[in-house]
C-alpha positions as CSV (number, residue, x, y, z in Angstrom):
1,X,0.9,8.2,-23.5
2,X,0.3,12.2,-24.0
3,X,-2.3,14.2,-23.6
4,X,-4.5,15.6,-26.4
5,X,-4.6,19.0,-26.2
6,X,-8.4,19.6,-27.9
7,X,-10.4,17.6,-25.9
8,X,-7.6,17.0,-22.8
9,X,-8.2,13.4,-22.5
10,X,-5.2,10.8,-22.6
11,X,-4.4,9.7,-26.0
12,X,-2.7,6.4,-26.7
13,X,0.5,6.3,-28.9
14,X,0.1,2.6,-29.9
15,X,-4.0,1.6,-30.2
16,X,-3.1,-1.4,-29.1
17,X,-2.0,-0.3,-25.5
18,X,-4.3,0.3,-22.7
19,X,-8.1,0.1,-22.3
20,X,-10.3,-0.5,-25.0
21,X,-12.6,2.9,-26.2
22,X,-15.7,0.9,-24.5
23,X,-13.7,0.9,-20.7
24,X,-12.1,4.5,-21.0
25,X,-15.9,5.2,-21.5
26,X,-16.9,3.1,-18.1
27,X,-14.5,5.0,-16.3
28,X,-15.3,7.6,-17.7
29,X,-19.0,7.0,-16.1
30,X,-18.0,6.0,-12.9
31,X,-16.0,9.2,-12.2
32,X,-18.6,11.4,-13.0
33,X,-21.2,9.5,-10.6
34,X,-18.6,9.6,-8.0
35,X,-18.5,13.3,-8.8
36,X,-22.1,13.6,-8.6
37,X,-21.9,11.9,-4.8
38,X,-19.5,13.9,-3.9
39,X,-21.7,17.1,-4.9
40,X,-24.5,15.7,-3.0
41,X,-22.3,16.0,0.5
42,X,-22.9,18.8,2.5
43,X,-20.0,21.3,3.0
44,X,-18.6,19.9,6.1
45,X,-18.1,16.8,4.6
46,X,-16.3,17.7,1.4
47,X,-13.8,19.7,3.3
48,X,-12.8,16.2,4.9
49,X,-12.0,14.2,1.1
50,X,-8.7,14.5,0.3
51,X,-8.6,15.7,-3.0
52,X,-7.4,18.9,-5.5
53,X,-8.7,22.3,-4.1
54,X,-10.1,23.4,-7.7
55,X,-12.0,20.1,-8.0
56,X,-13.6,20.7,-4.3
57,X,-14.8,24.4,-5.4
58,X,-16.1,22.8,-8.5
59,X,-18.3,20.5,-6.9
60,X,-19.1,22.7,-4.2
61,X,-20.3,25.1,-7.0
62,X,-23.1,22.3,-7.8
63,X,-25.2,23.6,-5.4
64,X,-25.8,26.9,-6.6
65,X,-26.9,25.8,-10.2
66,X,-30.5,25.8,-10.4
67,X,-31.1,25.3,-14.1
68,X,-31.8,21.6,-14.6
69,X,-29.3,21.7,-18.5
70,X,-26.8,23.6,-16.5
71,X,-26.3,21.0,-13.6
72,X,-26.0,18.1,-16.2
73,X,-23.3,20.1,-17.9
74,X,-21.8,21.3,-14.7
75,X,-21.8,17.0,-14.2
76,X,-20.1,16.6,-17.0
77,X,-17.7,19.2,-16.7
78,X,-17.1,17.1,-13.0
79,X,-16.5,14.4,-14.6
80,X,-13.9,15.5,-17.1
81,X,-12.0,17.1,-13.6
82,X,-12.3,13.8,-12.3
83,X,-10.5,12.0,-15.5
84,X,-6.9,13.9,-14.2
85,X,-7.1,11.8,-10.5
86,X,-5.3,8.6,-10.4
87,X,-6.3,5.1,-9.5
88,X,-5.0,5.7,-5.8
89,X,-6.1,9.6,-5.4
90,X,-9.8,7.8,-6.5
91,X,-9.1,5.0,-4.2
92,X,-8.3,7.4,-1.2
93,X,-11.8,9.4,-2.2
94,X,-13.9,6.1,-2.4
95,X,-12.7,5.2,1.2
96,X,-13.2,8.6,2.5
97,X,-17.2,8.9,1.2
98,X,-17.7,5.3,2.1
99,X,-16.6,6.3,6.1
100,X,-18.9,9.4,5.7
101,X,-22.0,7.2,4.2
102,X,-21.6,4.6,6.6
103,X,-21.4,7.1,9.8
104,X,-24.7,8.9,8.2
105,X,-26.3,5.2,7.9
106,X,-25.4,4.2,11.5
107,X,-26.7,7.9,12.5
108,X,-30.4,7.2,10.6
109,X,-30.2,3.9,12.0
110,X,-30.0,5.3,15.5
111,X,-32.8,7.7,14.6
112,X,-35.5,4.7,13.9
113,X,-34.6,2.9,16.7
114,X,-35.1,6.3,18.8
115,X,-38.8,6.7,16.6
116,X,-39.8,3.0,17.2
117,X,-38.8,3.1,21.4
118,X,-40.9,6.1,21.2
119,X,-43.8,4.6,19.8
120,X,-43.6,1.9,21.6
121,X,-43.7,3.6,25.4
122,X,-46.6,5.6,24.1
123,X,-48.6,2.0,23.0
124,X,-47.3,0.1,25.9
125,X,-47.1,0.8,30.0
126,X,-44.6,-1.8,30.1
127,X,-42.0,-0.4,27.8
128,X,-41.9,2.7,30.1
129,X,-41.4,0.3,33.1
130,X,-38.5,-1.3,31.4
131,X,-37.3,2.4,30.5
132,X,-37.5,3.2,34.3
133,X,-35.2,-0.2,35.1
134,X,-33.3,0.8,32.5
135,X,-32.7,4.5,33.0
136,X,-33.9,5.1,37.0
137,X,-32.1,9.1,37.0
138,X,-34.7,10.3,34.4
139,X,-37.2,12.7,35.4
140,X,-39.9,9.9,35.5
141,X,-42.7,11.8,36.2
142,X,-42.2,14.4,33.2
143,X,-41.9,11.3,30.7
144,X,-44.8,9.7,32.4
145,X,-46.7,13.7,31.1
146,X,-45.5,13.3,28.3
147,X,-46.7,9.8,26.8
148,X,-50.0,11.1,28.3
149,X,-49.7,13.9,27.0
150,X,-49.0,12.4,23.4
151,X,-51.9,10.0,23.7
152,X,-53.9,12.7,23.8
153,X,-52.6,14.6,21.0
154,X,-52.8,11.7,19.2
155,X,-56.6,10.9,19.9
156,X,-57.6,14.6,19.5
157,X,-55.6,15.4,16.0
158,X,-53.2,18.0,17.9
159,X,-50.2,18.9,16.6
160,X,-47.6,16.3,18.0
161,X,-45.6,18.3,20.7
162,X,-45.5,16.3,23.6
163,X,-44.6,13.3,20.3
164,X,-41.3,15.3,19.7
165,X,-40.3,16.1,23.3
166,X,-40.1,12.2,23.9
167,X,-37.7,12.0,21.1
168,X,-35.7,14.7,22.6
169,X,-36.0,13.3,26.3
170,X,-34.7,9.5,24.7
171,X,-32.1,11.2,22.5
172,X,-30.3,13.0,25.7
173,X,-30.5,9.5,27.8
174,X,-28.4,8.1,25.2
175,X,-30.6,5.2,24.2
């Protein structure tokens, strides 16, 4: 196999070898979506995929093209970068982004469960009980202000302060 040098994707010396036209083009596909998940990670998070330096500025470059024609060429051009990785390099990438997703799913995860304990101490007297059995060093009396206090928001359309500052109080105990 060698390289054609107009278009710099891998040409076949026998036809018969390899792929078929149809699955260079699925791959083809695949890569640039990957490339477009990987542009969609905030900077942190790309420093952490291991992959070449040139392709990382590339993507990293995605998020200052504003022109809708210009990002899908900038895409494209992501995807051609992404042709020159190898199964394992792509492998390597694809475990990386799946640890990242799945620590950003457990994270928004957390955050409902946080919103719906929340909720529910503001409905209920006895979920605030349970949250005193449960967590007897909090400052009871400022939570106790605040689900009153968020009541009242609530019932006089007031912007939801005292709402928030029980997430915040739940968040630091660690629930």
């Amino acid at each position: 196999m060698h390289v054609n040098e107009k278009n710099r994707t891998p040409k076949l010396e026998d036809p018969n070898d390899g792929p078929s036209k149809s699955e260079l083009k699925r791959q083809m596909t695949e890569r640039q979506k990957l490339a477009e998940v990987l542009a969609a990670l905030s900077s942190d998070a790309l420093k952490t995929i291991p992959m070449d330096e040139a392709i990382k500025a590339a993507i990293a470059e995605t998020n200052k093209i504003k022109s809708f024609e210009a990002i899908r060429r900038h895409k494209q051009y992501l995807g051609k970068l992404m042709r020159f990785l190898d199964e394992t390099e792509l492998e390597v990438i694809q475990k990386r982004l799946d640890a990242i997703q799945g620590v950003s799913k457990a994270e928004t995860a957390k955050l409902h469960f946080l919103e719906s304990y929340r909720d529910r101490l503001i409905a209920d007297d006895a979920a605030f009980t349970k949250l005193i059995e449960q967590f007897p060093e909090m400052d009871i009396q400022n939570m106790r202000t605040l689900i009153r206090n968020a009541r009242r928001e609530k019932e006089q359309n007031k912007p939801p302060k005292a709402y928030r500052e029980i997430f915040r109080c739940l968040k630091e105990l660690g629930l």
